[in-house]
C-alpha positions as semicolon CSV with decimal commas, in nm:
position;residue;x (nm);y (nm);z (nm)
1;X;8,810;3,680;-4,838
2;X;8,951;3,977;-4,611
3;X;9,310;3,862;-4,676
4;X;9,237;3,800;-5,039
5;X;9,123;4,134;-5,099
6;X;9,363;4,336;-4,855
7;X;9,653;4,148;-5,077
8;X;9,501;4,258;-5,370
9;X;9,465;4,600;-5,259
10;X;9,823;4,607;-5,164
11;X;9,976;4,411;-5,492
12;X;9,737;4,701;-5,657
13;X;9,891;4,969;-5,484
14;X;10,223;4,853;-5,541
15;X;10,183;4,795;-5,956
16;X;10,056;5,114;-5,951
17;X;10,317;5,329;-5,788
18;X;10,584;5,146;-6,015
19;X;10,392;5,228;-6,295
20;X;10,345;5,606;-6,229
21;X;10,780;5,609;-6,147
22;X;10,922;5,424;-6,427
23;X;10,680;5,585;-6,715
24;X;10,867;5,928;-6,669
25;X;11,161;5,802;-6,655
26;X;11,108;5,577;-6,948
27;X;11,014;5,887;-7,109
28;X;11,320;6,074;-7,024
29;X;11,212;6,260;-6,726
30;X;11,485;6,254;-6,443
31;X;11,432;6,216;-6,056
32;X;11,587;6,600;-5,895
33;X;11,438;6,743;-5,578
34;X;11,373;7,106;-5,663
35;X;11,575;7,193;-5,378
36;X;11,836;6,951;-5,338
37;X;11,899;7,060;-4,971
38;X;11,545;7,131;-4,846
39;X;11,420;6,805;-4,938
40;X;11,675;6,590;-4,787
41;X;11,664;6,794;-4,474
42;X;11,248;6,769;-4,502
43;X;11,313;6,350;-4,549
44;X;11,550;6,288;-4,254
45;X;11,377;6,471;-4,050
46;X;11,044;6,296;-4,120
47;X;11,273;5,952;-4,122
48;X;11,413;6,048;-3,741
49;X;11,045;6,124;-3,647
50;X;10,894;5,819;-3,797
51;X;11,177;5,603;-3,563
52;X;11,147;5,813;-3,282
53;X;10,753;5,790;-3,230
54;X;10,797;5,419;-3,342
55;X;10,986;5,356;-3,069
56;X;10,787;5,521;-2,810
57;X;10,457;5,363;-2,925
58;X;10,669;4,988;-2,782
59;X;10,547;5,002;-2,415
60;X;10,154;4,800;-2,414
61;X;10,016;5,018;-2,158
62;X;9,735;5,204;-2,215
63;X;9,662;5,460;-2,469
64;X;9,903;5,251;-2,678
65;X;9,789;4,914;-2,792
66;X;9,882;4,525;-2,703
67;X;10,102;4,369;-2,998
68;X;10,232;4,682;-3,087
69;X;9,946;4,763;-3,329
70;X;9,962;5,115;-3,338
71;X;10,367;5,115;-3,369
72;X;10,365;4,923;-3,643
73;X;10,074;5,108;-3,833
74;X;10,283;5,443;-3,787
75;X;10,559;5,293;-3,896
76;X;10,397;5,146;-4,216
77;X;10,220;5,490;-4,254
78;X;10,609;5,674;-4,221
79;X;10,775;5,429;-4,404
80;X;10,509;5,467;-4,725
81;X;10,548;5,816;-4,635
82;X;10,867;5,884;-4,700
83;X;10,850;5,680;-5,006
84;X;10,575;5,919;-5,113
85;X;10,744;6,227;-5,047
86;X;11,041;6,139;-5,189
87;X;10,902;6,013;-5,520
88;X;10,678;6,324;-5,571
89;X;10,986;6,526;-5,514
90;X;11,163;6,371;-5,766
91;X;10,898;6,418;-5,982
92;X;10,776;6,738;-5,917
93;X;10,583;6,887;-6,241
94;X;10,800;7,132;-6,427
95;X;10,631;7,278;-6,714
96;X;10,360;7,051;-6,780
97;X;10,007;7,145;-6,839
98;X;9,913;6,790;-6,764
99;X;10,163;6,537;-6,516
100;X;9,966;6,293;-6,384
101;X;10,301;6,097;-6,219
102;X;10,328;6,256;-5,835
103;X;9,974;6,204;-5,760
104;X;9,899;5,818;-5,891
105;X;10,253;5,789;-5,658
106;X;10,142;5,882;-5,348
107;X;9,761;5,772;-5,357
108;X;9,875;5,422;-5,440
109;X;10,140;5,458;-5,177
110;X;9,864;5,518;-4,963
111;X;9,645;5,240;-5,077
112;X;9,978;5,052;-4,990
113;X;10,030;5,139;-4,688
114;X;9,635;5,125;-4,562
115;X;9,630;4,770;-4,719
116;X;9,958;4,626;-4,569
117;X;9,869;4,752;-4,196
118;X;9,515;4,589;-4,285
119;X;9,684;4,257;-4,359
120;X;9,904;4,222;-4,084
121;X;9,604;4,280;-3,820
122;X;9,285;4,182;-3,969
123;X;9,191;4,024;-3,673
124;X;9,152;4,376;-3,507
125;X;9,292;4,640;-3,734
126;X;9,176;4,915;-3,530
127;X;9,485;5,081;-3,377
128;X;9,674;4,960;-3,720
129;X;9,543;5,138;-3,931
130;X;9,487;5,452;-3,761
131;X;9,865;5,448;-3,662
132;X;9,936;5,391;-4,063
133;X;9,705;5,691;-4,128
134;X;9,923;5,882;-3,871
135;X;10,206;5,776;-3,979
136;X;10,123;5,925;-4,333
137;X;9,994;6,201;-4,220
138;X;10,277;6,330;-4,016
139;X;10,536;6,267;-4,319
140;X;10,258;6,496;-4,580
141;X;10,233;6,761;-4,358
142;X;10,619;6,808;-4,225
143;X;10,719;6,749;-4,620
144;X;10,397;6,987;-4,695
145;X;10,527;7,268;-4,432
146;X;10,945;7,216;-4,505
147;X;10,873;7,250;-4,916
148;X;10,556;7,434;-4,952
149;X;10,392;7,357;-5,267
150;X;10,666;7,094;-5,442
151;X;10,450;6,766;-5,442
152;X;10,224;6,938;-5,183
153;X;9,870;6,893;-5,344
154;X;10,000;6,484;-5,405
155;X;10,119;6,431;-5,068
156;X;9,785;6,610;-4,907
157;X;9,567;6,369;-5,142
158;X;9,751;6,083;-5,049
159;X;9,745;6,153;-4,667
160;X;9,368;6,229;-4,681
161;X;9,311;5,884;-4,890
162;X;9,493;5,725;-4,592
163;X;9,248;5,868;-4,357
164;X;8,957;5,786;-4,539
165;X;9,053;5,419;-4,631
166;X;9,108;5,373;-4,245
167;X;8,782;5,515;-4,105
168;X;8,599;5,328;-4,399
169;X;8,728;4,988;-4,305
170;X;8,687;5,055;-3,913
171;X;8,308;5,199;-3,983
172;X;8,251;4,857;-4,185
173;X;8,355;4,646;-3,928
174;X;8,140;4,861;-3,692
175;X;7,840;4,790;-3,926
176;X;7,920;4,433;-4,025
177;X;7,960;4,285;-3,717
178;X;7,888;3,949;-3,764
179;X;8,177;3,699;-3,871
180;X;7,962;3,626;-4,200
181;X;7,980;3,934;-4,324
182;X;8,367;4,060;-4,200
183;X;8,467;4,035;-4,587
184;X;8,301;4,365;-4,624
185;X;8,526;4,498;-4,367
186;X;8,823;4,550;-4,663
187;X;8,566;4,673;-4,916
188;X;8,660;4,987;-4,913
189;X;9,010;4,910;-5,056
190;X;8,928;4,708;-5,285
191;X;8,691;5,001;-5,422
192;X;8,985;5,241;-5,383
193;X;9,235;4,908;-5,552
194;X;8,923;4,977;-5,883
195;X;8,966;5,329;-5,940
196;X;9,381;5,364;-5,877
197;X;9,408;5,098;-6,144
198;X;9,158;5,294;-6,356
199;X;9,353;5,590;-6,294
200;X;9,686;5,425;-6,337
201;X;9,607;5,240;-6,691
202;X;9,415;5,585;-6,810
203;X;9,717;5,793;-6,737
204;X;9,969;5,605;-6,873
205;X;9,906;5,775;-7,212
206;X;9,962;6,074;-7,044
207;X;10,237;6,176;-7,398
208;X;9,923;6,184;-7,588
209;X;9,859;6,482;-7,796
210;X;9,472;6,568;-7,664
211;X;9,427;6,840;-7,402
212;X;9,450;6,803;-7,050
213;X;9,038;6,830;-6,972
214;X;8,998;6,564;-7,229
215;X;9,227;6,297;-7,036
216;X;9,153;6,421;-6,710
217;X;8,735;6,407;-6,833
218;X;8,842;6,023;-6,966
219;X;9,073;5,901;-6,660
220;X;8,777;5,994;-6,434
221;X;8,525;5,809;-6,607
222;X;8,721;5,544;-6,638
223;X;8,795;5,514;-6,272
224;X;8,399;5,540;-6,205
225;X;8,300;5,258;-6,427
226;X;8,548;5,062;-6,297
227;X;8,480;5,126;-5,962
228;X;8,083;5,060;-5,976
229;X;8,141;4,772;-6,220
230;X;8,403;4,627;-5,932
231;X;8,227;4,758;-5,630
232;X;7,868;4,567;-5,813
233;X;8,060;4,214;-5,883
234;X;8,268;4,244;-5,553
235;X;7,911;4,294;-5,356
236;X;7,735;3,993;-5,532
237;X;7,980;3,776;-5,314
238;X;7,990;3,907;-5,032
239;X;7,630;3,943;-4,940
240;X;7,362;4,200;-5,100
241;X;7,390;4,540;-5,024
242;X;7,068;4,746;-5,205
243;X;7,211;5,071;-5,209
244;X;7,537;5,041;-5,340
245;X;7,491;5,151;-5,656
246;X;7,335;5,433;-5,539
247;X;7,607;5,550;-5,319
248;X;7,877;5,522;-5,580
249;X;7,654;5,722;-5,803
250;X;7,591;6,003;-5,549
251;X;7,965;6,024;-5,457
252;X;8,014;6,019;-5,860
253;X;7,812;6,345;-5,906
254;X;7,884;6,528;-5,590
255;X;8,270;6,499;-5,729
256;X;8,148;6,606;-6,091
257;X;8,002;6,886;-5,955
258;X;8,277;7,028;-5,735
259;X;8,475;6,996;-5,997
260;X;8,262;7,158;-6,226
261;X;8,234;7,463;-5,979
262;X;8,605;7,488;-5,929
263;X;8,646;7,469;-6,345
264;X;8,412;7,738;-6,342
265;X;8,401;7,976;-6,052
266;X;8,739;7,905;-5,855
267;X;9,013;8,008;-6,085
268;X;9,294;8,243;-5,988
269;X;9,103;8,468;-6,292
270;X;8,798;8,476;-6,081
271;X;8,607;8,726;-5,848
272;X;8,632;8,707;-5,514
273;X;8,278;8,649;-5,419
274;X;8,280;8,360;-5,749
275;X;8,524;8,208;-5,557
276;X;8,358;8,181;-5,215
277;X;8,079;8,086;-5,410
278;X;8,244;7,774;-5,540
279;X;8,357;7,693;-5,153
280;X;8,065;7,719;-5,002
281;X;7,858;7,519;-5,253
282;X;8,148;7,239;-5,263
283;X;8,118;7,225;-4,895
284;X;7,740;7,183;-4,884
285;X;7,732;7,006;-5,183
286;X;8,004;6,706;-5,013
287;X;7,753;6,708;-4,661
288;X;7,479;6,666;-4,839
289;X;7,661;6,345;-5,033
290;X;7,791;6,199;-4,741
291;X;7,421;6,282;-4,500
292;X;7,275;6,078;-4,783
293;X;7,504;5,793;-4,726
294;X;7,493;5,811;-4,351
295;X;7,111;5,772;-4,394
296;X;7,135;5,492;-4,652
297;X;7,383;5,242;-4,445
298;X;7,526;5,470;-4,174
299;X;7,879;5,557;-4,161
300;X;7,981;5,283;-4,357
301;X;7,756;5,435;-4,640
302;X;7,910;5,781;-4,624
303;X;8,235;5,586;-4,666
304;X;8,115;5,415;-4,991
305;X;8,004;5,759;-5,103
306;X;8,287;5,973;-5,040
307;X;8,519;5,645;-5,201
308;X;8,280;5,712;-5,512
309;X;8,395;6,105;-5,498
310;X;8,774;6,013;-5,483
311;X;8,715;5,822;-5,820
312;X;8,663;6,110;-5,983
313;X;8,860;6,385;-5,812
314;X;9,155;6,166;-5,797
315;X;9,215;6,208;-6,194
316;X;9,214;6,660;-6,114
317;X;9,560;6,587;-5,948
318;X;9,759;6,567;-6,273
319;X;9,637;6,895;-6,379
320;X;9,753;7,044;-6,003
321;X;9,766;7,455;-5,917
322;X;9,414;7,607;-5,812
323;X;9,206;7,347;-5,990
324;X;9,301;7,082;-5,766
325;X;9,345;7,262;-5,401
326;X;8,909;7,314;-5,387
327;X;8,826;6,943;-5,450
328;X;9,131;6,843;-5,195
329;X;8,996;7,022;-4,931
330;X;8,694;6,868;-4,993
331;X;8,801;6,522;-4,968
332;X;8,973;6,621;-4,606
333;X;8,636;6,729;-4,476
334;X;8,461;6,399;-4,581
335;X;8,762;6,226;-4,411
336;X;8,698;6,396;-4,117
337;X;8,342;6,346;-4,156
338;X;8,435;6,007;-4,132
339;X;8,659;5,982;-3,853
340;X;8,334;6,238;-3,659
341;X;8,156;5,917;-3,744
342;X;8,394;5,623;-3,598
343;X;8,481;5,854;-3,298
344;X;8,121;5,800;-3,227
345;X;8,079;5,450;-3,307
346;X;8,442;5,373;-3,084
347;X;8,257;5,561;-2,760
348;X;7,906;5,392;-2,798
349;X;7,822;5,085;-2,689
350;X;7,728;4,919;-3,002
351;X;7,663;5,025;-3,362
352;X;7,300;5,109;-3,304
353;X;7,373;5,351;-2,994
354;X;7,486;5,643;-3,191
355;X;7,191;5,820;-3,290
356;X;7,199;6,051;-3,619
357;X;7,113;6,343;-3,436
358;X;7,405;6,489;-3,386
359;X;7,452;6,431;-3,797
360;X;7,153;6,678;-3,848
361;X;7,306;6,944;-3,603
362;X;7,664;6,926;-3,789
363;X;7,419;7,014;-4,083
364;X;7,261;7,315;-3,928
365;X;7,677;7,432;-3,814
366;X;7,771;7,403;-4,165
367;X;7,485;7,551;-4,317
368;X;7,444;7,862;-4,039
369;X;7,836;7,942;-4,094
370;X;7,802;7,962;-4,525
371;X;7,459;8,039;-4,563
372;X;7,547;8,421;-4,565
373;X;7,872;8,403;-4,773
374;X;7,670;8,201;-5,064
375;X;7,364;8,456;-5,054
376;X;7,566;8,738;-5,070
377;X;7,792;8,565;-5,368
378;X;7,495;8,475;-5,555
379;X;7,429;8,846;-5,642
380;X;7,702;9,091;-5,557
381;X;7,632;9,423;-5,677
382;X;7,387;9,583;-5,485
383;X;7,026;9,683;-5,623
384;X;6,681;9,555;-5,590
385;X;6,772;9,192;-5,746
386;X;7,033;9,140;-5,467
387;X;6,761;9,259;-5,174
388;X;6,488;9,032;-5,322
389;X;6,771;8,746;-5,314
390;X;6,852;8,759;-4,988
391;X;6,561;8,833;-4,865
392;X;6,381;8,536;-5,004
393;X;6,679;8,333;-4,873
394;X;6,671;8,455;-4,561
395;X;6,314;8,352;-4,506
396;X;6,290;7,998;-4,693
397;X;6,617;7,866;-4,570
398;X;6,554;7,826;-4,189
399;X;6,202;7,708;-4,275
400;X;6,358;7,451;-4,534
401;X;6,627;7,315;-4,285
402;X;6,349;7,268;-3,994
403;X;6,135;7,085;-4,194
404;X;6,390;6,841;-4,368
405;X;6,645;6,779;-4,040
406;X;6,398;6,855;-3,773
407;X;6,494;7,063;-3,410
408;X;6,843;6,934;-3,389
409;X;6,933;7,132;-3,710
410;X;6,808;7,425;-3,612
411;X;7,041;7,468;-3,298
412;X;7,344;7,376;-3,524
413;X;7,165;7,638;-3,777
414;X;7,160;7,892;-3,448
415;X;7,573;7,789;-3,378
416;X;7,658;7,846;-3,694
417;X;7,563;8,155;-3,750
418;X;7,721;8,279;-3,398
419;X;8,034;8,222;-3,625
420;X;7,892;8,401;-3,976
421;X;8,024;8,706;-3,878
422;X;8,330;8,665;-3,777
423;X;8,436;8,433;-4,095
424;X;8,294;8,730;-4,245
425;X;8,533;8,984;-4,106
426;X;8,798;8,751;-4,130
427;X;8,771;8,646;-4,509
428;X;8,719;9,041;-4,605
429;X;8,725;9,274;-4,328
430;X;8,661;9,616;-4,580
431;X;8,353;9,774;-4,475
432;X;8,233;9,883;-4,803
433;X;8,271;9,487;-4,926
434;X;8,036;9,236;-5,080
435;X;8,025;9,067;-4,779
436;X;7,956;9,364;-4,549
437;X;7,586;9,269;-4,483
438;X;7,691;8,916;-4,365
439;X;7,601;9,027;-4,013
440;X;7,289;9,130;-4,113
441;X;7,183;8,821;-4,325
442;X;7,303;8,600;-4,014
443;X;7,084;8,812;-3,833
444;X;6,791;8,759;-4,028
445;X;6,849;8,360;-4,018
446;X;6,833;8,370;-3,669
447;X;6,517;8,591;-3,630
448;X;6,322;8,327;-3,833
449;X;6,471;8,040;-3,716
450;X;6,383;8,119;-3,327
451;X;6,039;8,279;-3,446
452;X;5,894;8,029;-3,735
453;X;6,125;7,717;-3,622
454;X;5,903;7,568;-3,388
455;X;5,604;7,582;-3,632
456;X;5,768;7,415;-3,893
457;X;5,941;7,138;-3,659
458;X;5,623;6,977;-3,675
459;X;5,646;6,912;-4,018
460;X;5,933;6,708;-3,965
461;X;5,709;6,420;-3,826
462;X;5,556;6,423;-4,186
463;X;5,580;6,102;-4,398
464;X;5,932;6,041;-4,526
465;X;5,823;6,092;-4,890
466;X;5,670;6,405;-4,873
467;X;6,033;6,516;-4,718
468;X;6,177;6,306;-5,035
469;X;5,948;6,500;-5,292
470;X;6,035;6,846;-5,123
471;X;6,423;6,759;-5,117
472;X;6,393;6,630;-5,478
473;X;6,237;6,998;-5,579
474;X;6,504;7,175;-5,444
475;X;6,805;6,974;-5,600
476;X;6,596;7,042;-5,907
477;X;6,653;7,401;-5,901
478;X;6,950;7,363;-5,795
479;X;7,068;7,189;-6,085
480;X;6,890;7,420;-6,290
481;X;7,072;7,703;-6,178
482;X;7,364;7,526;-6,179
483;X;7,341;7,461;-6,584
484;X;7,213;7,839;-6,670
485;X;7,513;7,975;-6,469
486;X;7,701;7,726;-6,680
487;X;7,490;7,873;-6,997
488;X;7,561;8,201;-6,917
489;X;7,944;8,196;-6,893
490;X;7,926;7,989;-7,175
491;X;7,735;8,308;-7,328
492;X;7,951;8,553;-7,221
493;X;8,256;8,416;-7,334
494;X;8,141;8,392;-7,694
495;X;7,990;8,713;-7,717
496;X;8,295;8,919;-7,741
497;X;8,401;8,672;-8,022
498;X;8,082;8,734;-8,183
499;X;8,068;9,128;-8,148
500;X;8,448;9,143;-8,320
C-alpha cells in the first residue's frame, strides 16, 4: 500500500505538471525567460550547486547517511528544482489577471519530487526526503534571490509544499509505528496527489470568460471536496482514524479565512495598520489550526490540517502579486511548525516522550509578540473607543491564555512580549505612529500576566469541556466580528454609489 500510493502520488505529480506546460502552449503562449541572461545564469548555477553538494553528501560517515539517502534526496529535490524554476520562468505571467500555469508547475513538481525520494526509500525515508526538501529548497531560494519576483511566489509555494509533504510523512511514521499501520506513512501525499489533481482539472479552463475570484473561489472548492472525499475513502482502508474529517475541515477554514483577510485587509490599497491586522490574525489564526491538530493526533494531525489549508490556498497562486505573498508565508510557518514538531519527535526517545508543553509556550511567543500590533490595528485613531479597546484587551487576554494553555503559555506570553517592542520600532519606528503605544500595551500584558497569572493557572486543571465551551465563545465572537468587518466594508463601498 505505501508503494502503491507513493507511485500514485508521483504518476499524479507528473500528469499534472504536463498538464499545466502544454495548456499554454497549446494556447499559444511561448516559453521566454524574462531575462534571457539572468535566468540561465540563476539555472547553472543552481545545476553546479545541486552536483557539487551531491557529491559531497557520497562519504557514509556520520551526519550524512548509509546508502546515500540524503544524496540522492537532494539530488531529486535539485533535479525537480531546476525543472521547476525553469518552467515557471518560461511561463512567467505577463498580463494576466488570472495564470494559473507556474504555480500547478512547481507544486506538482514538488509532489514529484517528495513522492519519488519516498519510493526509492520507503523502508526508512528519513534522510530522503529531507535531502529532496533541501534540495528544492536551495534551487527556490537561489532562483528566488538571482530573479526576484519572476516565478518567485510559485517556486516559494512549491519549496514550502516540499517541506511540508516531508515532515508530514516522517511525523506519520513517528505516530504509526507499527508495521500494520505504515500505509499511513504516505498519506499525506496522496492527500496532497487529491487536491493538485483538483487544482489541475479546475484550472485547465483557465480561457474561460468568468472573473478570476470566481475560478479561483471554484478551483479551491474543488480541491477540498476532493481532498476530504479522497482523504475519507483512502482512511476506510487503511485503518480508522476519528478525526480526520475534522482536521481537513479545520485546515479548510483556517485557509478560507486567511484568504478572506488578505482579500480584504492586505491589499497594496490598504492602511498600514489593516495590513498588520491581516498578518497578525493569519498568523494566530494558522497556530491555532495546527494546536488543534497537534491535540487531535499529534504532529501527524497538524500535518493533516495544514495539508487541508494548502487545498485551498494552493488555487490563490494563479491570481499572484499581494494576494498570494500573506497566505504563502503562512504555509512556511506551518511547515516549520512541522519540522519544530519532527525535530522533537527525531531527539526523543519514542513518540510519546515529547510532551506538548513546549506547543503551549510557542503559543504564548506568538501571541506575546502580535498581541500589541492587532490591538492597536483594531482601532487606530485615538479617542475613548481605542482606550476602552485596549484596555479591555489588555486585561482579558493574559487571563484567557492562562486559563486555556495553562503556566507554560504564560512564560512564552512573558518572551514574547520582551520582543513587542522592538518589532514595534522596527515595523514603524515614527513616534507619533499607530503603533507608538506598543510598548505600553506590552507593558500592560506583562503586569497582568505576572500579577493575575497564577490565580487563573488553576483554572487550567478545570474539566476539558468547560475549556471547550469557553474556547467555543470566543471563536464565536470572533467570527462575528469577522463578518461585521466584512459588513461594514461591504457598507462603505456602496455608500458612495448610493450618495451619487
Amino acid at each position: 500500500m505505501v508503494a502503491a500510493l507513493a507511485g500514485l502520488s508521483f504518476g499524479v505529480g507528473v500528469l499534472a505538471a504536463a498538464v499545466s506546460l502544454l495548456l499554454p502552449l497549446l494556447s499559444g503562449h511561448r516559453l521566454a525567460f524574462p531575462d534571457r541572461r539572468r535566468a540561465l545564469s540563476a539555472l547553472a548555477l543552481g545545476l553546479a550547486l545541486t552536483a557539487l553538494l551531491f557529491l559531497l553528501t557520497l562519504p557514509t560517515t556520520p551526519p550524512f547517511s548509509p546508502g546515500q539517502r540524503l544524496g540522492v534526496g537532494f539530488l531529486l529535490g535539485g533535479v525537480f528544482g531546476l525543472l521547476a524554476a525553469a518552467g515557471c520562468l518560461g511561463l512567467a505571467r505577463r498580463e494576466e489577471p488570472y495564470w494559473p500555469y507556474p504555480g500547478i508547475l512547481a507544486l506538482s513538481l514538488a509532489l514529484a519530487a517528495v513522492s519519488l525520494a519516498f519510493l526509492l526509500f520507503g523502508g526508512d525515508p528519513g534522510s530522503a526526503l529531507l535531502g529532496c526538501a533541501l534540495g528544492f529548497g536551495m534551487i527556490a531560494g537561489l532562483t528566488r534571490l538571482m530573479m526576484g519576483g519572476e516565478g518567485g511566489h510559485s517556486l516559494e509555494a512549491a519549496a514550502a509544499l516540499a517541506a511540508t509533504l516531508a515532515a508530514a510523512c516522517l511525523l506519520a511514521a513517528a505516530h504509526f509505528d507499527k508495521p500494520a499501520l505504515r500505509g499511513w506513512w504516505a498519506f499525506p501525499l496522496a492527500l496532497a496527489a487529491a487536491w493538485v489533481l483538483a487544482q489541475a482539472v479546475a484550472h485547465a479552463g483557465a480561457a474561460t470568460k468568468r472573473s478570476p475570484a470566481i475560478r479561483v473561489a471554484a478551483a479551491a472548492l474543488l480541491a477540498a471536496v476532493l481532498t476530504l472525499l479522497g482523504g475519507l475513502l483512502l482512511a476506510r482502508r487503511l485503518g480508522p482514524l476519528d478525526p480526520l474529517a475534522a482536521l481537513l475541515v479545520t485546515g479548510f477554514v483556517t485557509a478560507a479565512l486567511i484568504v478572506w483577510l488578505t482579500n480584504a485587509l492586505a491589499g497594496e490599497e490598504a492602511p498600514l495598520p489593516a495590513r498588520h491586522r491581516a498578518g497578525a490574525l493569519s498568523a494566530l489564526l494558522m497556530l491555532f489550526a495546527l494546536v488543534l491538530g497537534f491535540k487531535l493526533l499529534q504532529g501527524f494531525g497538524a500535518g493533516l490540517a495544514l495539508l487541508g489549508a494548502w487545498a485551498v490556498i494552493a488555487s490563490g497562486l494563479a491570481r499572484g502579486g499581494a494576494r498570494s505573498f500573506l497566505p504563502i508565508q503562512m504555509l512556511i510557518f506551518g511547515a516549520n511548525f512541522l519540522l519544530l514538531r519532527l525535530f522533537l519527535e527525531r531527539i526523543g526517545a519514542g513518540p510519546g516522550d515529547v510532551q506538548p508543553d513546549l506547543h503551549y509556550t510557542l503559543i504564548g511567543v506568538l501571541l506575546g509578540a502580535l498581541l500589541p500590533v492587532v490591538s492597536l490595528s483594531l482601532y487606530a485613531r485615538p479617542g475613548l473607543g481605542r482606550t476602552l479597546l485596549l484596555g479591555l484587551l489588555t486585561a482579558a487576554s493574559p487571563l484567557i491564555l492562562v486559563t486555556l494553555w495553562g503556566p507554560d503559555a504564560a512564560v512564552g506570553l512573558l518572551l514574547g512580549l520582551i520582543v513587542a517592542p522592538a518589532l514595534a520600532v522596527v515595523t514603524q519606528p515614527e513616534a507619533e505612529s499607530w503603533l507608538a503605544p506598543a510598548g505600553l500595551v506590552s507593558l500592560g500584558l506583562a503586569l497582568v500576566t505576572v500579577q493575575f497569572g497564577e490565580v487563573f493557572a488553576t483554572l487550567y486543571l478545570a474539566p476539558r469541556a468547560h475549556k471547550v465551551y469557553l474556547a467555543g465563545g470566543i471563536a464565536v465572537l470572533v467570527l462575528l466580528w469577522i463578518a461585521g468587518l466584512g459588513f461594514a466594508r461591504l457598507f462603505a463601498a456602496r455608500r458612495p454609489t448610493q450618495e451619487g
